[in-house]
N, C-alpha and C positions, 0 to 999 in steps of 0.2 A: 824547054822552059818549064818551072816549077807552074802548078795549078795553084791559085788561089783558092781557098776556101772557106767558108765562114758555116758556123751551125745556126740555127734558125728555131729555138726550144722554146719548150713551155717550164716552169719550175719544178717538174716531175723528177723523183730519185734518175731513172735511166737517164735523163737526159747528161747529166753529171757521169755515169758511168763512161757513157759511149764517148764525151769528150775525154776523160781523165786515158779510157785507152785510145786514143787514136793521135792526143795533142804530140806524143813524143817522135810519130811517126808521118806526121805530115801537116803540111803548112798551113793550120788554120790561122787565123787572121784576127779575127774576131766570134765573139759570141751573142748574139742578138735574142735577148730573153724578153719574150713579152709579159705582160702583166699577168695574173691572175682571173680567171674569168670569174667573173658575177655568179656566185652559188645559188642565190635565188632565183636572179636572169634564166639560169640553165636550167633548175628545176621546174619552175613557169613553162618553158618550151618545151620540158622530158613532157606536163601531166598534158600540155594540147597535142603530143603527138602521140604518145603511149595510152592515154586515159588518168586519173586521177588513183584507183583502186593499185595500177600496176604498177606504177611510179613510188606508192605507199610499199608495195612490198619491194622495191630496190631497195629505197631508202633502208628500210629496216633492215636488209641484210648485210649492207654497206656498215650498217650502224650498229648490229648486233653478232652477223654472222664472221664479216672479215676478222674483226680485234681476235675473235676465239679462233680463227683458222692460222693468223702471225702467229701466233703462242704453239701452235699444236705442229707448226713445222718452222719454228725457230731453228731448231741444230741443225734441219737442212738445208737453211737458207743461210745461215753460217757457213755449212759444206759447199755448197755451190759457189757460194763469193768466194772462198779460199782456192777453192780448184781451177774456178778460172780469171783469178787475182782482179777480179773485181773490187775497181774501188769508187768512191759518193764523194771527194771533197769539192769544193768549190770550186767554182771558173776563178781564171785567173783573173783579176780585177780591169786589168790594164788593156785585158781585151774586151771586156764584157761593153755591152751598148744595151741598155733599156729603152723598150718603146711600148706603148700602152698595149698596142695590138699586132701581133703578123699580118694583120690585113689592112693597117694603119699607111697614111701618108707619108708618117717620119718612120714607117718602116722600107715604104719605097723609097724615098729618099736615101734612106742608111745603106739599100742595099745598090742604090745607083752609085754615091760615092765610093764605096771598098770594088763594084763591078766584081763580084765572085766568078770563080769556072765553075765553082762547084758548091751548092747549096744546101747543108746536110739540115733535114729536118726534123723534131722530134717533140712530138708530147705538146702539139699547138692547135690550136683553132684550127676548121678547115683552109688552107689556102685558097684565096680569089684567084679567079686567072689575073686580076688585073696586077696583082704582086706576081705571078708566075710569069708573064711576060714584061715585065717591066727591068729585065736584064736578058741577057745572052746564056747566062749561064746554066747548069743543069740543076732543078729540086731533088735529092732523092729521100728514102723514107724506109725507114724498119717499121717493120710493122709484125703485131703479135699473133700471128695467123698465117693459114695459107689462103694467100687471093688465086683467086676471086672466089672459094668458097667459103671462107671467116673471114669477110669485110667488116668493119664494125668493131667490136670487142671482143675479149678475154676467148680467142679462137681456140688455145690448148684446152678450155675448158669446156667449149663446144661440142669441139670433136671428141673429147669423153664422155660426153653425154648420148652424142649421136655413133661413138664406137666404131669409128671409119675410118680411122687409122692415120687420117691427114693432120695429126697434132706437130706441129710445126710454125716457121718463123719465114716471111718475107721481108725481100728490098727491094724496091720497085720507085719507079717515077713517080714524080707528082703530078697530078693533075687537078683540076678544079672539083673533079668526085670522090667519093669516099673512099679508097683506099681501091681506087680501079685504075690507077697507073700500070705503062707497061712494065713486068717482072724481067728485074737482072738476074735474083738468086732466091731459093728457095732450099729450105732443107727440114728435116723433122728434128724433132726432140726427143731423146731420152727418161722416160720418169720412169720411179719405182713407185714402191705404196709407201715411202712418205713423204711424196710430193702432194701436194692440195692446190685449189684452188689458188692460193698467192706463191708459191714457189712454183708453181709453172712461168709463171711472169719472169723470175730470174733465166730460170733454163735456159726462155726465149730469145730475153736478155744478153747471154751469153753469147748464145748461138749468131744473133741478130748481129751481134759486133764483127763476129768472124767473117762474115757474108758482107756487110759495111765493107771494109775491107779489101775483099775482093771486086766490090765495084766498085769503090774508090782508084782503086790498082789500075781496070779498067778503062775507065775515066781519064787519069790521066795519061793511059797510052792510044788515050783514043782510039778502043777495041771492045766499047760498051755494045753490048748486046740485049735485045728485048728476050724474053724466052715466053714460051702456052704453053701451056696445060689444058687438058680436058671436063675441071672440073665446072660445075653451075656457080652462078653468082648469087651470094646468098648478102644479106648485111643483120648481126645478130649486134644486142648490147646486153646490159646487167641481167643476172639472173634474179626473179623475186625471191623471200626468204621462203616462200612454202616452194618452190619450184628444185629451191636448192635443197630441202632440209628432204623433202620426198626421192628425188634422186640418190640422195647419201643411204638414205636407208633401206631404198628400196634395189637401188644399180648401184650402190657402194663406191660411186663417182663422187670423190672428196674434192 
């Protein structure tokens, strides 16, 4: 019997990618896209939890550093979509389902009616347990790091910074914590020196999909497997702009 499956996104470029390759090769159902989170909401919670001064130097990186890093590895981010035929268009209309939140009531509901096997998640809010047990079926998650040591964010750029050689992409379960699901697949990434801080996000991209994939495959032959690893649990997010601008020129970590 064919698995059901529905993805579960936030409006993030990947989430578009990772449907547009997988729609040809298995039964998704629907696409359940939550709203957009509240950019002041989130900022308000980054300066109570971060500090006010640390959150000032994300911002400004986000806002000053990313725009000159797109431009300065454009061709390879062109290179990498072509090589591994990545493609950004739309969901298809007819599957798409809106709901204000993945942690929303009319998103349990959406997801009681369709009763997925298989839950692919991407680019959303954390998940409540109370949506993670409110069906049968499985969550699972790319994620841009290797867990459990780059829980959190931009891990390929972590692990360049810390030089530890774990630059790489997880899929693993979801769980109610930050990116601390049991792991299906894990593997590294490839970069040269004109990979930067935003074209490691495609690599991972890439890679992420391929691994998708294979626990999908999994999955439906009911042969899904947890895997460990030895490394520490760490949870990192945004780098500030002086954090970044001192590493580039002092550790040449772009």
């Amino acid at each position: 019997m064919k698995k059901k499956i529905v993805m579960l996104v936030g409006g993030d470029h990947s989430s578009y990618a990772i449907y547009n390759a997988l729609k040809n090769e298995y039964n998704i159902s629907n696409v359940i896209l939550e709203e957009s989170k509240s950019r002041k909401e989130f900022i308000k919670r980054r300066i109570k939890k971060l500090g006010l001064i640390k959150v000032i130097g994300q911002v400004l990186f986000q806002k000053i550093v990313v725009p000159f890093l797109k431009k300065e590895c454009k061709t390879r981010i062109e290179e990498i979509v072509k090589n591994n035929q990545l493609t950004f268009t739309d969901f298809e209309k007819e599957k798409l389902i809106n709901v204000p939140s993945a942690n929303s009531e009319v998103c349990i509901k959406t997801l009681k009616e369709i009763n997925p096997d298989i839950v692919i998640v991407n680019g959303t809010r954390i998940i409540s347990k109370k949506v993670l047990t409110s069906i049968d079926g499985t969550f699972i998650n790319t994620h841009a790091g290797l867990t459990p040591l780059y829980r959190g964010i931009h891990g390929a750029y972590w692990s360049k910074v810390n030089k530890d050689g774990h630059c790489g992409v997880s899929v693993h379960l979801v769980d109610p914590g930050i990116d601390t699901g049991g792991i299906l697949y894990q593997d590294l990434i490839e970069t040269n020196e004109d990979d930067n801080f935003v074209s490691y996000t495609y690599l991972q991209l890439a890679k992420g999909i391929d691994l998708m994939k294979l626990a999908i495959n999994d999955l439906i032959k009911n042969e899904s497997k947890v895997v460990t690893n030895n490394l520490d649990s760490k949870f990192w997010t945004h780098p500030t702009i002086w954090f970044y601008l001192k590493h580039r020129l002092f550790n040449k970590v772009k």
